[in-house]
N, C-alpha and C positions, 0 to 999 in steps of 0.2 A: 504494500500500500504506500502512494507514495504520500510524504508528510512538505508540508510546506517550511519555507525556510523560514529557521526563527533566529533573532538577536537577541545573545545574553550576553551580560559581562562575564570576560575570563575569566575571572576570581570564582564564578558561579560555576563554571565548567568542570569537570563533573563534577556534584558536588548536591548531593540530597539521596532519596529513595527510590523504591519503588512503588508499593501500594500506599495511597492516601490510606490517611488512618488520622483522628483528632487526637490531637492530645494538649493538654493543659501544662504549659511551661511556668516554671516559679519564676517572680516578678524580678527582672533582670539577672535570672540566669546565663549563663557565659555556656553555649553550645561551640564541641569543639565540628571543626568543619573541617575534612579533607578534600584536597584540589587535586588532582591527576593523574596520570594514565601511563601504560607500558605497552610498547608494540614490538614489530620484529623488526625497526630501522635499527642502525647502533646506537647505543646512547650518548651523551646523557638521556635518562629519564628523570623527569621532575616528579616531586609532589610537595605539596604545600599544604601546611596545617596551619590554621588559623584557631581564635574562638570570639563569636561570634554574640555579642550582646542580645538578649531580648528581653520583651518588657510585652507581658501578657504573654498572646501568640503573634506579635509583629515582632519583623526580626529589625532593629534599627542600632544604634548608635556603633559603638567604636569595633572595628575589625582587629585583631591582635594575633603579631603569630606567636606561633609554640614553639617555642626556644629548648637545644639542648633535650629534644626526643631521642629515644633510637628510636631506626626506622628502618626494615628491612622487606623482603620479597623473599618468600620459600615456592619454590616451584613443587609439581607434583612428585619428582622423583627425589626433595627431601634438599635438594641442592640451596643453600640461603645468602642474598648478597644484601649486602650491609649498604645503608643510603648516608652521603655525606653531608651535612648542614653547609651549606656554600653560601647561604647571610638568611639572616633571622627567617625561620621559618620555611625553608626553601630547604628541600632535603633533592639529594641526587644520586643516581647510578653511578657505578663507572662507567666511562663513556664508552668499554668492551662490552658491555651488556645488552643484549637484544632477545625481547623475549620469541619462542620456540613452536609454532605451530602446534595442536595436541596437547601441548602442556598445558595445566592449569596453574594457578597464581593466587598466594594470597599475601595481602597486605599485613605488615605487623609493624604495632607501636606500641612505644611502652615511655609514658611521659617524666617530667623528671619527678615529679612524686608518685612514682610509682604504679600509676592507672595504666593499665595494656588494653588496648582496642584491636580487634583484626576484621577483615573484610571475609566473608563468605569465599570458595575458591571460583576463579574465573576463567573457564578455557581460551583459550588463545584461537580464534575461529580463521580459517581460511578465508581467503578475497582474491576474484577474480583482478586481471589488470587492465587498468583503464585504456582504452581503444583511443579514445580523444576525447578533447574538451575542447566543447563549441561555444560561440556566444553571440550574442544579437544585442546592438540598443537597445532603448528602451526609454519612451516618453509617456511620461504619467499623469494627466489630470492632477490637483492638488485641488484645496478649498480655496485658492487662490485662483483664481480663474486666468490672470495676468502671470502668473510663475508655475509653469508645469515642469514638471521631476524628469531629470536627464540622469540616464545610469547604461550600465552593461550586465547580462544577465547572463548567466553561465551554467551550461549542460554537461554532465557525464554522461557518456556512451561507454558501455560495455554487456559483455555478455554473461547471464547470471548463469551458474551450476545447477543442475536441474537434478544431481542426486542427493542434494541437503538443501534443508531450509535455511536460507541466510537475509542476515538485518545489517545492512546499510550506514556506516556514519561518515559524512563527510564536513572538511572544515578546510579554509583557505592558510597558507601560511602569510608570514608577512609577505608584501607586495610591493616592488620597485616602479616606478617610473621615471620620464624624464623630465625632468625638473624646467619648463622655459621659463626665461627672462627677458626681459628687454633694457639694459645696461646703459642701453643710446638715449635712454627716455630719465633719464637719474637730473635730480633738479637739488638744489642745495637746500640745506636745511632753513624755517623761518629765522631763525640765528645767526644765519652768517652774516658778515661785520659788511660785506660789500653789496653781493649781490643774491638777498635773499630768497630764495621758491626760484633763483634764474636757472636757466641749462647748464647742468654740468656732468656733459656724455661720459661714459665710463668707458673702458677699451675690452673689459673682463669682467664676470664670463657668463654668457645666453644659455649656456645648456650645463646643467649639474645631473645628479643621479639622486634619487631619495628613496631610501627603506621606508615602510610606512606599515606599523604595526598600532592595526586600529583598534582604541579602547573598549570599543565593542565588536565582542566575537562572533560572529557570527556560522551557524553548523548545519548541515540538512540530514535527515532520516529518511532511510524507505524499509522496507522487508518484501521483498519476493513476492507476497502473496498474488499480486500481478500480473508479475512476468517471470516465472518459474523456468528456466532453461530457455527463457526466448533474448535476443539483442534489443539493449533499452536503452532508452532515452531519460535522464532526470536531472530535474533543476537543482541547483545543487550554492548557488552564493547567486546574490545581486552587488553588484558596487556601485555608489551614486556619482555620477561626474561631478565634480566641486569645482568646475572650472580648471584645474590646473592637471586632475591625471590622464586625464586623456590626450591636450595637447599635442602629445607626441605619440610617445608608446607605450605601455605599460602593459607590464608583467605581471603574469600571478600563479603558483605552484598550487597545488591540488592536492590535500591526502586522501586516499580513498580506505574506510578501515572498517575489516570485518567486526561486528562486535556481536555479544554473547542476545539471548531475549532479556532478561534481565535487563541490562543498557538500554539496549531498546525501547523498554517500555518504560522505562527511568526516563529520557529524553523526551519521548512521546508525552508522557505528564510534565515535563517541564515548557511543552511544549503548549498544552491545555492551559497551564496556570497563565503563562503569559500573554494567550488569545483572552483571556478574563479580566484578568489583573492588569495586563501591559506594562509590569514589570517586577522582578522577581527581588524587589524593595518593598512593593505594595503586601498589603496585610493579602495573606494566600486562603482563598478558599477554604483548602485543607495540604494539610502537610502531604511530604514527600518522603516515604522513607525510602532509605538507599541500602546498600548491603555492607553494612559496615556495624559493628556491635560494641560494645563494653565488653569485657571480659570479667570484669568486675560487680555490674550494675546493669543486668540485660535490660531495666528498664529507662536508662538513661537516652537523651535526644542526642543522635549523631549524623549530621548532614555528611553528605557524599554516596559517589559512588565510587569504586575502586574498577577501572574498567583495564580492559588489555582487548591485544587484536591483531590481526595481521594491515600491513600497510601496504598499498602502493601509489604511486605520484606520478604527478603530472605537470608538464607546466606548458603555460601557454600564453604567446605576445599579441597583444592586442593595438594596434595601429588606428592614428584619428582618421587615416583614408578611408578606411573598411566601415568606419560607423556611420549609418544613416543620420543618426540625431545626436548629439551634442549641445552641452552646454555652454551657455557664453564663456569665453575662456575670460580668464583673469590676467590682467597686468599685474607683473612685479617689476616694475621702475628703479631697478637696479639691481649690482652684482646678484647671481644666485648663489654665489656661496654665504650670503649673509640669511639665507633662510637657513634654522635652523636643522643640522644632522645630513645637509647635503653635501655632495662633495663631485670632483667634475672626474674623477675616476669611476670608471663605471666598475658595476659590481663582478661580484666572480661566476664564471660561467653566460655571460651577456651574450646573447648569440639572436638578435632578431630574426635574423635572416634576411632575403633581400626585401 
């Protein structure tokens, strides 16, 4: 079935239940919250603990990580690797680590006062590999009737396994583009002692490069039930023209990653609360539980899910020729090195083609 694209913040990813279930939280109780996932790329693998203020059943005020956990990964054949704290709250693989088709996984932490939580175990599911990744403009009416939404909307194609059931998760990595400027257009500042707001062209430089790793994540789901052994088509990321990334050309990588039903239907609810709620800050219809326990206190509230999968990727250059619609591009009236985190070396593996 396929599921429509939703936006959450990465700090939300994954990170809750599976079956709604109510339950009554004590008045600013501190929920601990785990963020992350293992696949079969190499690592590093992240995962991030947090704990997570609430007050009734809204989850609001301060985010705090969990400092000084162990935190480790036992596979099913008993093998266990140790996750290293790389800054507060951010635990990681070694970067030789990739999890194993078949195998299963489970999470294990034990905090510094002594509370252990672990994750249910999670098989590692196969994924077919992506054929290509298509995309098309896209011009959208607004309640602005004068400013309608300019974007690029992106498809996976491949062919699903038609002797197992398999669920679908896909997510964009960060995304390069080329950075224009117009340097010849630079006017001096209202301050200058002679000639102030007058021309003064610059010689350097119209074209930079920019990593853009956007604050909000956004992920797609499908499951088979569909298209069971047939070649398919599914929408998979939208990205809005902001004026500046289409310009030129811009880049965007693809993971494409088997994950278990569980995941699934975890996502799928995070997916429902957000068509209600419109965001996963707002007080939640009902909770999410995820697959992750006390060890201690089975009846204790633990957001996350601990997810694992197979990967594969894709990437794909998107050119402003090719696009029907576009948005007004934007002037930037001098150097683009002085926009923040660009730089006029392009990145590594740059290969538009012609």
């Amino acid at each position: 079935m396929f599921r429509r694209l939703v936006y959450i913040f990465l700090i939300m990813l994954p990170l809750s239940c599976i079956d709604p279930y109510r339950v009554d939280l004590l008045e600013g109780e501190q929920l601990l919250t785990v963020d992350g996932f293992i696949h079969t790329d190499p690592g590093p693998h992240s995962i991030r603990l947090t704990r997570t203020d609430t007050y009734g059943s809204v989850f609001e005020g301060l985010i705090r990580p969990v400092r000084q956990a162990t935190v480790s990964v036992r596979d099913s054949q008993g093998l266990v690797t140790f996750l290293t704290e790389v800054e507060p709250g951010l635990y990681q693989t070694p970067s030789s680590f990739q999890a194993r088709p078949g195998l299963s996984y489970t999470l294990q932490i034990r905090l510094l006062d002594g509370k252990e939580y672990a994750s249910f175990p999670e098989e590692v599911h196969p994924v077919p590999p992506i054929d290509q990744i298509s995309y098309r403009s896209v011009r959208r009416a607004t309640e602005n009737r004068l400013e309608d939404r300019f974007g690029v909307e992106f498809f996976a194609h491949f062919r699903d396994p038609s002797e197992q059931k398999n669920y679908y998760y896909w997510r964009m990595d960060p995304s390069v583009f080329v950075l224009v400027a117009n340097p010849e257009r630079y006017t001096n500042p209202p301050t200058h002692p002679t000639n102030p707001r007058g021309p003064a062209p610059k010689d350097c430089c119209d074209i930079c490069y920019l990593v853009e790793q956007p604050r909000i994540q956004q992920f797609a789901i499908a499951s088979d039930e569909n298209f069971n052994g047939l070649n398919t088509v599914v929408p998979i990321a939208f990205v809005e023209d902001n004026g500046l990334r289409f310009k030129d050309t811009f880049r965007a990588e693809f993971l494409q990653m088997g994950i278990s039903q569980g995941a699934h239907r975890y996502l799928r609810l995070i997916d429902q609360q957000l068509g209600i709620t419109g965001s996963v800050f707002d007080q939640p219809p009902a909770n999410i539980r995820g697959n992750i326990i006390s060890l201690d206190n089975p009846d204790e509230t633990v957001l996350g899910y601990f997810i694992t999968g197979s990967v594969q990727r894709s990437t794909v250059y998107v050119k402003r020729s090719e696009l029907e619609f576009t948005a007004l591009p934007r002037i930037i009236p001098d150097d683009c090195r002085t926009v923040a985190n660009a730089t006029i070396a392009p990145p590594a593996n740059w290969n538009p083609g012609n």
